[in-house]
N, C-alpha and C positions, 0 to 999 in steps of 0.2 A: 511266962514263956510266950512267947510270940508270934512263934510258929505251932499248928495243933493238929490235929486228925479227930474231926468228929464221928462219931458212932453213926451217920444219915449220908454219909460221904467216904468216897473211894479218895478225895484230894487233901490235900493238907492248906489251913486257911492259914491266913496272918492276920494277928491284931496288935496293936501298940498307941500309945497317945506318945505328941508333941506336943507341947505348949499348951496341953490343953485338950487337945483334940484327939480325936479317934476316929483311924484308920486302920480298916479288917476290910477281907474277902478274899475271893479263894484265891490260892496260886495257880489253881489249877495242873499241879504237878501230883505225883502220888511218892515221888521220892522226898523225902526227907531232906537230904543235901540239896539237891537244887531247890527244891522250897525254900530253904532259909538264903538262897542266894536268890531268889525272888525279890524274899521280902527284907530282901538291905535296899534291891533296888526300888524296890516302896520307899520306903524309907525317906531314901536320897532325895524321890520324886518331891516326898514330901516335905521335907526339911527345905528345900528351892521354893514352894512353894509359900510356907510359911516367911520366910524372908523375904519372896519378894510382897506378904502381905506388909509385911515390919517397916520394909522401906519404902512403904506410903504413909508407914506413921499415924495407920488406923484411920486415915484423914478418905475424903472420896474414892471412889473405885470405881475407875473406868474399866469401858468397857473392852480394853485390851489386856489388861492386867487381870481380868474378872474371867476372860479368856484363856486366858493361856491356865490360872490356876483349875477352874473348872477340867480341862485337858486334862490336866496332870490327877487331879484328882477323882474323876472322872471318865470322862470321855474317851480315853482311851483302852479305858476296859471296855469299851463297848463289844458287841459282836462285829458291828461293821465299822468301826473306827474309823476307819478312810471316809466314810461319808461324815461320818460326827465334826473329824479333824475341816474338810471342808466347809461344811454347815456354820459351822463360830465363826471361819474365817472369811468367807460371805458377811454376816454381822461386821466384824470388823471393819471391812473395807468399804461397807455402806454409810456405818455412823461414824467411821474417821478415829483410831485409836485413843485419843483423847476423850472422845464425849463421858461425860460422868453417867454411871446408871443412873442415877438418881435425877439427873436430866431426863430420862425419856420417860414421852407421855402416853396418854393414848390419840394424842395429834401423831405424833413421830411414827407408833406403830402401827396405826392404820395408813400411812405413806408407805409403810417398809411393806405392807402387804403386795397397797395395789402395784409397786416397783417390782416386787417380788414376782407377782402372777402376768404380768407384761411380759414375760420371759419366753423363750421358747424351749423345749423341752431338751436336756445334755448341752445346752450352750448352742445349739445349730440353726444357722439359719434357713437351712433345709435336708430333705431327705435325700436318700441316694438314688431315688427317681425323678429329682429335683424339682421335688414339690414342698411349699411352704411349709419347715415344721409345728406343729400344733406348739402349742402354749401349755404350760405347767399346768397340773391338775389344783384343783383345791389341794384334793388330798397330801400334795407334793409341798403346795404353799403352805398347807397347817404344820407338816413333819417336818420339814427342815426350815421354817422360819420361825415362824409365833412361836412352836411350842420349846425351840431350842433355845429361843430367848425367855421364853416364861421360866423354864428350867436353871438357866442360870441366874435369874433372880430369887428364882427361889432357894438355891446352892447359900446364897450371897445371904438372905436373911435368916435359914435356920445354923445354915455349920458356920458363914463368916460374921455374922449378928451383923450386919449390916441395915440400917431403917431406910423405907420408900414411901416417906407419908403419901404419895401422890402416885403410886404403882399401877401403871395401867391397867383398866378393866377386861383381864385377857378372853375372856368369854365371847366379848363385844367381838372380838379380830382373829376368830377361827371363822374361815369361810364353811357355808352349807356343804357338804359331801355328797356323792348320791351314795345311796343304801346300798352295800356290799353283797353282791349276787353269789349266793352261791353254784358253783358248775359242776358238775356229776359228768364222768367223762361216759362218754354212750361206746358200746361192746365195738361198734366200728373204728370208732377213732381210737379205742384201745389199741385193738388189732394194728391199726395204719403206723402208730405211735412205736410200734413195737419191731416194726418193718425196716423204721428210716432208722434204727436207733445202730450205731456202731457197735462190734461184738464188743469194743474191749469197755463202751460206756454203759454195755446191758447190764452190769452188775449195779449200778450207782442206780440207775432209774427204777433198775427193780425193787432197791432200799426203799428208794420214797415211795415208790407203790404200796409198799408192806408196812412202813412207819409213820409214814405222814408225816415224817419232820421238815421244818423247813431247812431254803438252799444251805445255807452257811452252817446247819447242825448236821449236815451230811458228810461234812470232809472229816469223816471219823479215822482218829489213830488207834494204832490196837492196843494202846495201855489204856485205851477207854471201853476197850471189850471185855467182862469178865465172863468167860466160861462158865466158872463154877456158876458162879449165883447165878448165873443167867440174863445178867442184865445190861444193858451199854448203857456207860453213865456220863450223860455231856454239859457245858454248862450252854445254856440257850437265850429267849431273849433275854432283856433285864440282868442278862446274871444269873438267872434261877437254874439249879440242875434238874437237867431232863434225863428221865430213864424212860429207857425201850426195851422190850423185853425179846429176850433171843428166842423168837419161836421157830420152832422148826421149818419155816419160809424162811427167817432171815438166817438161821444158822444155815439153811442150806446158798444161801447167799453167796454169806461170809468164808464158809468154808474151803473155795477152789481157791482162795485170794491169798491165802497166809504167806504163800512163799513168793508173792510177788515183790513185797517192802518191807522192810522192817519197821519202819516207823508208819505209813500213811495204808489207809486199807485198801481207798480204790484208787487206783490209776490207770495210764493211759499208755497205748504204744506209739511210738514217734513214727511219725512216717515217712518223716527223711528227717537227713540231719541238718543239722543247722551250729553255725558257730558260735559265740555269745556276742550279745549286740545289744547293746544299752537302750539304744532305738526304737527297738522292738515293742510292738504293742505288748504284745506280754510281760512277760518274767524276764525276757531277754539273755535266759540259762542258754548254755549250749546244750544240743539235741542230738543222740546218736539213731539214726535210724532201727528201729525191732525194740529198745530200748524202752526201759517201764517208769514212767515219771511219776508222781502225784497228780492227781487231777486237784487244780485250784479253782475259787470261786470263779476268775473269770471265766476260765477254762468251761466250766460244766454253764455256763450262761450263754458262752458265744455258743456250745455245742445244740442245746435246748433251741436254741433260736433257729437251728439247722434242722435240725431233727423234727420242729415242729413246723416249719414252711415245707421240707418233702413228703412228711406227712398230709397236709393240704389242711391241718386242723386250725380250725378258727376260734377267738376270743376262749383259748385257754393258755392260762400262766405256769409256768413251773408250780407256783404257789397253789394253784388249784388242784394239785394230787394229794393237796391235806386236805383241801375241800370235798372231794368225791371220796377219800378214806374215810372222811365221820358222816359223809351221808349215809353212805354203805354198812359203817359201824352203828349206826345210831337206828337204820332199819332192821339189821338184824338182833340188836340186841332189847332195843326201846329203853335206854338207857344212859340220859343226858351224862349222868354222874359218871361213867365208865368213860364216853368219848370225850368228857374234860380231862378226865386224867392221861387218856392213850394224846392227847395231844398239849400237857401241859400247858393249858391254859389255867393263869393266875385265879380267872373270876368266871366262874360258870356262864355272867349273862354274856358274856362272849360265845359259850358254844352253845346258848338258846338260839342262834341267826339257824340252825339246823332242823329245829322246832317243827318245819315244816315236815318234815320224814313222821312226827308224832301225828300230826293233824289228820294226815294219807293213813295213819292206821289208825285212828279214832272214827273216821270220815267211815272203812271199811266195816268198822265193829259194830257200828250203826247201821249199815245197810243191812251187816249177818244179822242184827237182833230185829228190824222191820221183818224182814223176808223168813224169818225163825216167826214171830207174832203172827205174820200172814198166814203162814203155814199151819198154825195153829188153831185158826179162826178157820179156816176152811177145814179143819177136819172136824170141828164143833157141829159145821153144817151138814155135814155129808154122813156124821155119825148116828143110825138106825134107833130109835127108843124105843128104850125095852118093855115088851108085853107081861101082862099082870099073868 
């Protein structure tokens, strides 16, 4: 059977081999019928996929055809797809749809970096105060170049058995980072944050305040909410499903919201209308004034970027409300292994960068057992000996 429902999962997965191969992962549906109409269109994906391996005739695999199957097989499960979908196609247009993988070195890869971080930050050549825009971060050059190429070589050797006797040393062509700060938002900027925020967005930010998850695991639907068991079940980075637990903050959340949409949990009121317009920065839906839409990722991005400049708050990211969730978790509980799990992180040493919250209560437990020993030594002194 191909379709399944595991006992660790609210969703029904698909598994099946072609030619050889196996392809599984979730549907991410919890009905049954639309599951298996998912996973035909797996299927299809991947049967296109297979054929166009066939009709290279197992011979070299370039890096347009290594592209698009990757995609297909891949990349399009991603959570942010649209940047994956663009990232390969970058690659492509840099090494020219012909070049053979097995052509590229680590001469070629370390050109595609420094081309790569010469860039200026969204393609612009300035800002809207028309000032030069900055240049791509490391951090920007390592995630959507080296490592998207390292990634499809590595696709390419274990599931397409493809060899690279000469496979560039990717280690050598990740630029330095700086060390990822953590920001704990301070009781003012909370306050300020809470002020600029729109009634109808207050629900959405109060989520991440209380869960910590990140942007794109917040556009929850309500067949990802279960009541009974208490838990909202999503799938998150990687593919991995994240659970958040319905505590009585987020139930009280969730709960004005039911009768807002059927399918999407937080949205938004339109504040005029508007017609549909392909044009349109957005979604380019038509808009009826009072009217309750979906709140989408661009959506609660462009709002966040408002919300935080009338705020007047500086050098913090939407992302930093999972950062100031496990400082704050991880002080009151002194429990790395609790705020791994409330923020689904794969590998604990990801949520040691919080470690510092331990040190502030080992620093304090020290000065209590000095100051306890002082006190003890001074009563040694001042204590009368007893007469015979």
């Amino acid at each position: 059977m191909s379709v399944y429902k595991p006992k660790n999962s609210p969703f029904y997965q698909y598994d099946f081999q072609l030619a050889g191969q196996r392809f599984h992962g979730s549907t991410g549906s919890k009905n049954e019928r639309d599951a298996r109409g998912i996973e035909r269109d797996h299927r299809a994906k991947a049967k296109a996929a297979i054929q166009a391996a066939k009709a290279a005739k197992g011979g070299p695999l370039n890096i347009d055809d290594a592209a698009a199957r990757y995609w297909l097989e891949v990349g399009e499960r991603h959570a942010n797809a649209k940047t994956t979908w663009t990232d390969i196609g970058r690659l492509v247009d840099y090494f020219g749809p012909g070049k053979l993988l097995v052509e590229i070195t680590d001469d070629d890869v370390a050109k595609l970096v420094q081309w790569r971080r010469a860039q200026t930050a969204w393609g612009k050549a300035e800002t809207k105060d028309g000032k030069p825009m900055r240049l791509v971060s490391a951090a920007t050059v390592n995630r959507s170049t080296t490592l998207v190429l390292k990634k499809m070589f590595t696709r390419a050797k274990r599931t397409w058995r493809h060899t690279f006797p000469a496979e560039p040393l990717w280690r050598d062509h990740f630029l330095a980072e700086p060390q990822e700060r953590v920001r704990e938002l301070r009781t003012t900027e909370s306050a300020a944050l809470r002020l600029a925020t729109r009634s109808d967005y207050t629900p959405v930010f109060e989520f991440e305040r209380a869960s910590g998850l990140r942007l794109d695991e917040c556009l929850l639907r309500w067949s990802e909410v279960d009541w009974e068991t208490g838990w909202i079940v999503t799938t998150g980075k990687g593919g991995r499903m994240v659970k958040t637990a319905l505590t009585s903050s987020v139930r009280a959340i969730l709960l004005p919201l039911r009768s807002h949409h059927k399918e999407w949990v937080f949205t938004y009121q339109a504040k005029r209308t508007r017609k549909a317009d392909a044009s349109y920065k957005g979604d380019g839906e038509a808009r009826v004034k009072g009217q309750r839409y979906p709140i989408t990722y661009s959506g609660l991005t462009s709002q966040w970027k408002r919300i935080r400049k009338t705020a007047g708050v500086k050098d913090f990211r939407f992302h930093d409300f999972r950062h100031d969730l496990a400082t704050k978790l991880l002080r009151a509980t002194g429990n790395l292994k609790t705020v791994q799990k409330a923020l689904s992180h794969a590998d604990i040493k990801t949520t040691t960068r919080y470690a510092h919250v331990l040190d502030e209560e080992v620093a304090a437990a020290m000065d209590l057992l000095q100051k306890a020993a002082a006190k003890s030594r001074t009563k040694s002194r001042t204590r009368k000996p007893k007469t015979a």
